[in-house]
Wavefront OBJ file of the C-alpha trace (Angstrom):
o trace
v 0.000 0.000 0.000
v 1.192 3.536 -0.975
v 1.508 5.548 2.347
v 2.970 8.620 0.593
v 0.518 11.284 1.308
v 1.726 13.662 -1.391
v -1.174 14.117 -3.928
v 0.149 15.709 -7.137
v -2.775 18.583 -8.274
v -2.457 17.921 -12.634
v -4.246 20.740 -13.943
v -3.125 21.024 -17.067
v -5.247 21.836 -20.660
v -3.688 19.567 -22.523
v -4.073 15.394 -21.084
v -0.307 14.281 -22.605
v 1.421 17.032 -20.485
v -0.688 15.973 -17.672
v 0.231 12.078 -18.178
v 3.996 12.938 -18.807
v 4.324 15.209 -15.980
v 2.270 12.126 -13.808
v 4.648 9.676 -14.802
v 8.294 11.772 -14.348
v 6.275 12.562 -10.691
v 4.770 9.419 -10.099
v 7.785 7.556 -8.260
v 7.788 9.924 -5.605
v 4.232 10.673 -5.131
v 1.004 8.832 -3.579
v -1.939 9.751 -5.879
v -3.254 12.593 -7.926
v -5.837 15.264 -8.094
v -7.865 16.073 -10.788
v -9.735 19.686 -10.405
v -12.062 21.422 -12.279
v -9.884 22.559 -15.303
v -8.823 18.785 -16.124
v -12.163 17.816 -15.707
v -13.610 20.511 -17.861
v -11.082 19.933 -20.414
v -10.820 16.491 -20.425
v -13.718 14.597 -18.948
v -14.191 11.097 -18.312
v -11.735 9.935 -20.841
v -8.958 12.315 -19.409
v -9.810 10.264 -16.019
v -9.682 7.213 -17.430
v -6.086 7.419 -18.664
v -4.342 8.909 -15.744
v -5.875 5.902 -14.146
v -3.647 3.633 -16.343
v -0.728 5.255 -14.354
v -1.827 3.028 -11.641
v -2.224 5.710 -8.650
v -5.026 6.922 -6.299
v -7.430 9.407 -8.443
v -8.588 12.347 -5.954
v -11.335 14.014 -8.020
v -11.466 17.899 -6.904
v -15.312 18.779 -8.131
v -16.483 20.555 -4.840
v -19.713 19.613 -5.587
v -22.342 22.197 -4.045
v -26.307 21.810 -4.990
v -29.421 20.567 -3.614
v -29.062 17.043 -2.481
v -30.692 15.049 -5.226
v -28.367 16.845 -7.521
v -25.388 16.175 -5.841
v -26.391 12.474 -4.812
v -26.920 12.103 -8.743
v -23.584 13.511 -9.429
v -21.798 11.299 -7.000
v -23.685 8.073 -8.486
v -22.441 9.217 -12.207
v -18.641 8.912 -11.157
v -18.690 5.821 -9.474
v -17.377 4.628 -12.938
v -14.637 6.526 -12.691
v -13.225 4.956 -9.289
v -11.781 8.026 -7.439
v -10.569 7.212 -3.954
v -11.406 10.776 -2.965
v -14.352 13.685 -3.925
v -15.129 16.885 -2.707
v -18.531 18.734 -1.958
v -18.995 21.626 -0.575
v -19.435 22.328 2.923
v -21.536 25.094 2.934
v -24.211 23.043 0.881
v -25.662 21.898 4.200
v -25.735 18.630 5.973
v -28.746 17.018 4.127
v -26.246 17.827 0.927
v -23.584 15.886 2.377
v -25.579 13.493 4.308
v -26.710 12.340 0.487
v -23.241 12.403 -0.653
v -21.713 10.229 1.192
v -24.836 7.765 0.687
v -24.379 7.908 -3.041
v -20.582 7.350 -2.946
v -18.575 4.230 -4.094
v -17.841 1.761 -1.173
v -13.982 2.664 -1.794
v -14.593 6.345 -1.843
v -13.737 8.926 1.010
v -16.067 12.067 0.986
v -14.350 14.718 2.024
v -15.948 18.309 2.266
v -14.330 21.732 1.396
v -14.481 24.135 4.333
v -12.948 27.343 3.261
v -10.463 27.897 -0.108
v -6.832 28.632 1.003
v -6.875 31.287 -1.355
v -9.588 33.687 0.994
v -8.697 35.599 4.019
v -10.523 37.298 6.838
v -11.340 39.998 4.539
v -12.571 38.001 1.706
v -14.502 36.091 4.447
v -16.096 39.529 5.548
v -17.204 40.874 2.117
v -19.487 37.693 1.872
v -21.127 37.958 5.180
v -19.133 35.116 6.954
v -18.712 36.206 10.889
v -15.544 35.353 12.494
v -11.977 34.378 11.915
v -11.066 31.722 9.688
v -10.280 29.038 11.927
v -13.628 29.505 13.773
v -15.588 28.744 10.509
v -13.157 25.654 9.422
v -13.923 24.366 12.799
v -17.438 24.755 12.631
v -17.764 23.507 8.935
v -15.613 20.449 9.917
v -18.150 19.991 12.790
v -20.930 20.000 10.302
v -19.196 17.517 8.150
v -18.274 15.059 10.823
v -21.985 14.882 11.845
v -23.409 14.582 8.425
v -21.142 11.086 8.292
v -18.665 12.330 5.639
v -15.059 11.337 5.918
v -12.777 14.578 6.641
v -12.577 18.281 5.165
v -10.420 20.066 3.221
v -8.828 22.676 5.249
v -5.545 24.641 5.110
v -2.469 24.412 7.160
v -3.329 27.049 9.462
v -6.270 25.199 10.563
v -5.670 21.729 10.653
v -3.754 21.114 13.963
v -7.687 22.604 15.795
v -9.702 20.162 13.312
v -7.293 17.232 14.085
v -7.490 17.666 17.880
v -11.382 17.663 17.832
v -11.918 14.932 15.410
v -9.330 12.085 15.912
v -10.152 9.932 13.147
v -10.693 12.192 10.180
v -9.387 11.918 7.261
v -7.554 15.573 6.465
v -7.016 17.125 3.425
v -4.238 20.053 2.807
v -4.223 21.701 -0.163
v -2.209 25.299 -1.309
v 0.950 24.218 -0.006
v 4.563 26.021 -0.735
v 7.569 24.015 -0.053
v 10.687 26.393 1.927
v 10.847 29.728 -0.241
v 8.278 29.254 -3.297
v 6.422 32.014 -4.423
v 3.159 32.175 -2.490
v 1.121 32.770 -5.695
v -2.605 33.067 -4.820
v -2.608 31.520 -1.879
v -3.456 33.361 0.949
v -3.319 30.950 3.927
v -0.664 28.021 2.881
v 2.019 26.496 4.916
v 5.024 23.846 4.198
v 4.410 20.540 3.299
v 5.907 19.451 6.486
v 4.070 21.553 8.531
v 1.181 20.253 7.405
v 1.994 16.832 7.911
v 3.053 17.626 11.804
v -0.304 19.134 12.223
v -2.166 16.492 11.225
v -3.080 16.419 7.375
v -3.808 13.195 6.092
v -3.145 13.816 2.372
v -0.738 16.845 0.898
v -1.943 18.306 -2.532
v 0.769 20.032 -4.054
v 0.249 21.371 -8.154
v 2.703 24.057 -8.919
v 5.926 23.378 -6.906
v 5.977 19.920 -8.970
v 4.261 19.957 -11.842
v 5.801 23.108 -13.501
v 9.351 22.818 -12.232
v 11.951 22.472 -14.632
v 12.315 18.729 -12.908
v 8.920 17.386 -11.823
v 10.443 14.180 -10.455
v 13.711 16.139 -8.585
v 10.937 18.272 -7.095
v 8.883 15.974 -5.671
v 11.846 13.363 -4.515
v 12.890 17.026 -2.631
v 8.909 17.733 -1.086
v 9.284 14.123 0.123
v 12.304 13.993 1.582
v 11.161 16.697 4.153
v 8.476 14.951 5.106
l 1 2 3 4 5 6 7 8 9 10 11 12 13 14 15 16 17 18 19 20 21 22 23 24 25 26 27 28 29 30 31 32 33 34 35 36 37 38 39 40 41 42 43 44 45 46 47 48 49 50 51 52 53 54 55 56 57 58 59 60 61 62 63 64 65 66 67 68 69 70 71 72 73 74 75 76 77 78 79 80 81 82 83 84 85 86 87 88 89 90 91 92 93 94 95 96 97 98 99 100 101 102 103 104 105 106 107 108 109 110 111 112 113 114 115 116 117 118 119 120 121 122 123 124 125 126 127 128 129 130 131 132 133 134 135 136 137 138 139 140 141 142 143 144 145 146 147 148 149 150 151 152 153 154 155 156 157 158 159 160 161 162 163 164 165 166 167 168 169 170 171 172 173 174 175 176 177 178 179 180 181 182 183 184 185 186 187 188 189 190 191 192 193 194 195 196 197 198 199 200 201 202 203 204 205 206 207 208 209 210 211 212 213 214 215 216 217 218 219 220 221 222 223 224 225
């Protein structure tokens, strides 16, 4: 069993960049994540061959819509076998409640609390109360009661959601390994960091996938870990 928890984000408009990148990666990673741009630009046959690569497929679609919808959407990718899927916190616990019921058997449902790349102020202008870990807490208490498997949450707040939910199942994503460029992430942390706090599974895009040495670059981000 792969117990590397580095999940390589390929978002990437073209599917043979994404698949070479994958494979120069893949020897030093544990899985990868598909978002909405390789999804959009590639659809279910773009899934399909990445899955030849023979890694963990974490499928990014933070679904968020009324629970028949999103129950519908999560029975229409059980053909695609993804290990992992994101909703939507915010889409309420009937939402995820249905989720989770309409997932594969091998499939962790995971729910997106706030993006990494908002801050307090971003928070403010769209009528969310409070600091940021407050609302990942609460949103992660939401989750864990509508019987989903973790949250997507950043670095900042992970250590707080790991202390009052032992056995979740973590996800960190907008990470920056020792002096990258921050880019538009707001609230990120190192890979390591993460890991000490608690995160179950690292996704890292940019620090791998468009370095001049995908493979060098992750052998590095795993070497600190």
């Amino acid at each position: 069993m792969n117990t590397n928890p580095i999940y390589l984000a390929l978002d990437f408009p073209r599917l043979d960049t994404a698949i070479e990148v994958a494979k120069k990666a893949s020897a030093h990673i544990g899985g990868l994540k598909l978002g909405l741009e390789f999804i959009y630009a590639h659809g279910h046959h773009g899934v399909h061959e990445v899955h030849k690569l023979g890694l963990p497929i974490f499928l990014d679609l933070k679904l968020h819509d009324i629970p028949n919808t999103v129950a519908g959407a999560m029975q229409a990718i059980h053909v695609l076998e993804p290990s992992i899927v994101t909703v939507h916190a915010s889409g309420g616990r009937a939402m995820m409640e249905d989720a989770k019921a309409a997932a594969g058997e091998h499939c962790r449902v995971v729910a997106v609390t706030l993006l990494t790349s908002l801050d307090e102020d971003d928070m403010a202008a769209t009528g969310i109360v409070g600091n940021a870990h407050d609302q990942v807490l609460r949103l992660a208490e939401l989750s864990k009661a509508a019987g989903l498997d973790g949250i997507v949450c950043s670095g900042h707040e992970v250590a707080g959601v790991h202390a009052q939910w032992k056995g979740g199942f973590f996800v960190v994503p907008g990470l920056r390994p020792t002096g990258d460029a921050m880019g538009d992430q707001k609230r990120a942390v190192t890979p390591r960091a993460a890991r000490d706090a608690g995160a179950s599974v690292l996704v890292i895009g940019r620090p791998i996938a468009r370095a001049e040495d995908p493979a060098a670059a992750a052998r590095a981000i795993e070497a600190t870990l």
